[in-house]
Every structure is written in structure tokens, then in C-alpha cells.
C-alpha positions as CSV (number, residue, x, y, z in Angstrom):
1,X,73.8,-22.6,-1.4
2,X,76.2,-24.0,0.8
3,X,77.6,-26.6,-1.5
4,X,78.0,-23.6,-4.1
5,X,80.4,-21.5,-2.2
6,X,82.2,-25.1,-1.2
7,X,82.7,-25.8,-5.2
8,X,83.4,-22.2,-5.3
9,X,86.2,-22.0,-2.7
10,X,87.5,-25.4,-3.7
11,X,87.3,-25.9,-7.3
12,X,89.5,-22.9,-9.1
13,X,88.1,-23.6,-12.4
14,X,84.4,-22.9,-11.5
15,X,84.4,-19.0,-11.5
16,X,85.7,-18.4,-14.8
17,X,83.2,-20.8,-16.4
18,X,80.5,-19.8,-15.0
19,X,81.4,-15.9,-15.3
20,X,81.9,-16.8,-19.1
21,X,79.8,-14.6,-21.7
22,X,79.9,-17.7,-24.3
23,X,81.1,-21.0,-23.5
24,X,83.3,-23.1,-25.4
25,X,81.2,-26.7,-25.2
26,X,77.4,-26.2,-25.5
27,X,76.9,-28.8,-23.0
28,X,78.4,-26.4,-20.8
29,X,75.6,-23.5,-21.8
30,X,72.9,-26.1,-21.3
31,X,74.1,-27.0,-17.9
32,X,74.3,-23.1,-16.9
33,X,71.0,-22.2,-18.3
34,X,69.3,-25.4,-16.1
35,X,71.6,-24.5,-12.8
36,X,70.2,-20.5,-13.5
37,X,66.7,-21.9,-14.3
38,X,66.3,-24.3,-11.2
39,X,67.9,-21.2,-8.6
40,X,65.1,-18.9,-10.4
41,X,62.5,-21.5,-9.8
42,X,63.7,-22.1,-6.2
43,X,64.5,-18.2,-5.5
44,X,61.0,-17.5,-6.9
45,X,59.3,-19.7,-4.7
46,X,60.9,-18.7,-1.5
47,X,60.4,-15.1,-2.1
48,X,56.9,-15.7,-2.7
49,X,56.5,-17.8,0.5
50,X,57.8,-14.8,2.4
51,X,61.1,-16.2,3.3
52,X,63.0,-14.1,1.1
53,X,63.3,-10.0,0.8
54,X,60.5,-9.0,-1.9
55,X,63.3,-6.3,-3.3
56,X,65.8,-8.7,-4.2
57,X,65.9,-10.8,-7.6
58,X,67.5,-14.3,-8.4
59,X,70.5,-12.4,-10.2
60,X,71.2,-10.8,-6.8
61,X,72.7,-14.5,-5.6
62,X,75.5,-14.4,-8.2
63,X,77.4,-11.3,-6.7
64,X,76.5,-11.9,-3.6
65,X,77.4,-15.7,-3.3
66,X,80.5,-15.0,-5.5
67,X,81.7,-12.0,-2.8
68,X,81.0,-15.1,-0.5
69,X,83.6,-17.0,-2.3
70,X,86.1,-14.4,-2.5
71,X,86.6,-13.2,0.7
72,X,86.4,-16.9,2.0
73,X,89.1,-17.1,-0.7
74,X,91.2,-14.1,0.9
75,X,91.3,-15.5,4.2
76,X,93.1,-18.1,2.8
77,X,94.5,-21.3,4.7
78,X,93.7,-24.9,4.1
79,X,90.6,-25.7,2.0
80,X,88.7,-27.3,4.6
81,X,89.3,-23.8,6.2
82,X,88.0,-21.8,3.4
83,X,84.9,-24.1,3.5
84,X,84.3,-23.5,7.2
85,X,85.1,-19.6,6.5
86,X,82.6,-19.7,3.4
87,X,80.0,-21.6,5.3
88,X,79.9,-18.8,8.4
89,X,79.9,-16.0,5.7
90,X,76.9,-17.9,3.9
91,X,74.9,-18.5,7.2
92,X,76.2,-14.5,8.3
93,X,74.5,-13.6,4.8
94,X,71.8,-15.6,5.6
95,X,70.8,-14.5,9.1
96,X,71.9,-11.6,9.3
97,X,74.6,-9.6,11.2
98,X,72.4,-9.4,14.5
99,X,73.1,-11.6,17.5
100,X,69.5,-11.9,18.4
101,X,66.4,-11.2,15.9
102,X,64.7,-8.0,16.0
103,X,61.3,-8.2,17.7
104,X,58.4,-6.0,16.0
């Protein structure tokens, strides 16, 4: 996740594409539908370990990791400060906004 919201933040191109309804090259649909495949798999797996929220889906990491990329975007600055800034909202999304976990 953290080398998606680096691609997204530094490479302008990769929004568009991968927003795309159809795609121009079908190399390009192949690669999207094995990237969306693999993050299933992997998402799957986690939430069935118990390290993910039971009420959230695969699809649910597109908006959010793309509102990730956006506001890192925003901020602006250099792009090795839009990483940094993308990285802290990733781990922030992550963790969660409290400053010490919630005891049961």
C-alpha cells in the first residue's frame, strides 16, 4: 500500500489509467485485472485473519487510497514531501486517529 500512494503521488499518469472504464492497450486491462485480483486475494486474506474490519470490501481501498493520494497531492511541495505526507496519511488510515489503542 505504501508503494501505491508513492506511484500515486509521483507518477501523474497513474490515476487516469487506472480510473479508465476501457483501456486503450489490452495489456494494460490484463495488468489491472491481475493488480485488482492479487489486492482481492491479499485483502481477502487479511480480513479473514482478523486484521482487517469484517464491513469493509477490497473496492473500499480504491477511494480510500486514492483520497490518500489527493490530499497528499494538495499539500503540495516537493515530491519527496508528498511521499512523506502520503506515507503518514497511509499509516493515519491505517492505525487509526487515536494516540494510544483503545483497551477493551
Amino acid at each position: 500500500m505504501f508503494r501505491t500512494v508513492e506511484a500515486q503521488v509521483t507518477d501523474a499518469s497513474l490515476a487516469p489509467v487506472a480510473a479508465a472504464t476501457t483501456d486503450t492497450l489490452p495489456r494494460t486491462t490484463e495488468l489491472k485485472e491481475t493488480l485488482r485480483s492479487v489486492g482481492t486475494a491479499l485483502f481477502d486474506r487479511a480480513r479473514e485473519a482478523g486484521a482487517v474490519r469484517h464491513d469493509l470490501a477490497a473496492a473500499d481501498l480504491v477511494p480510500l487510497m486514492c483520497g490518500i493520494a489527493y490530499a497528499a497531492t494538495v499539500q503540495g511541495g516537493a515530491p519527496t514531501d508528498r511521499i512523506d505526507t502520503a506515507h503518514r496519511y497511509l499509516t493515519t488510515l491505517l492505525e487509526g486517529l487515536r494516540a494510544t489503542p483503545q483497551r477493551a
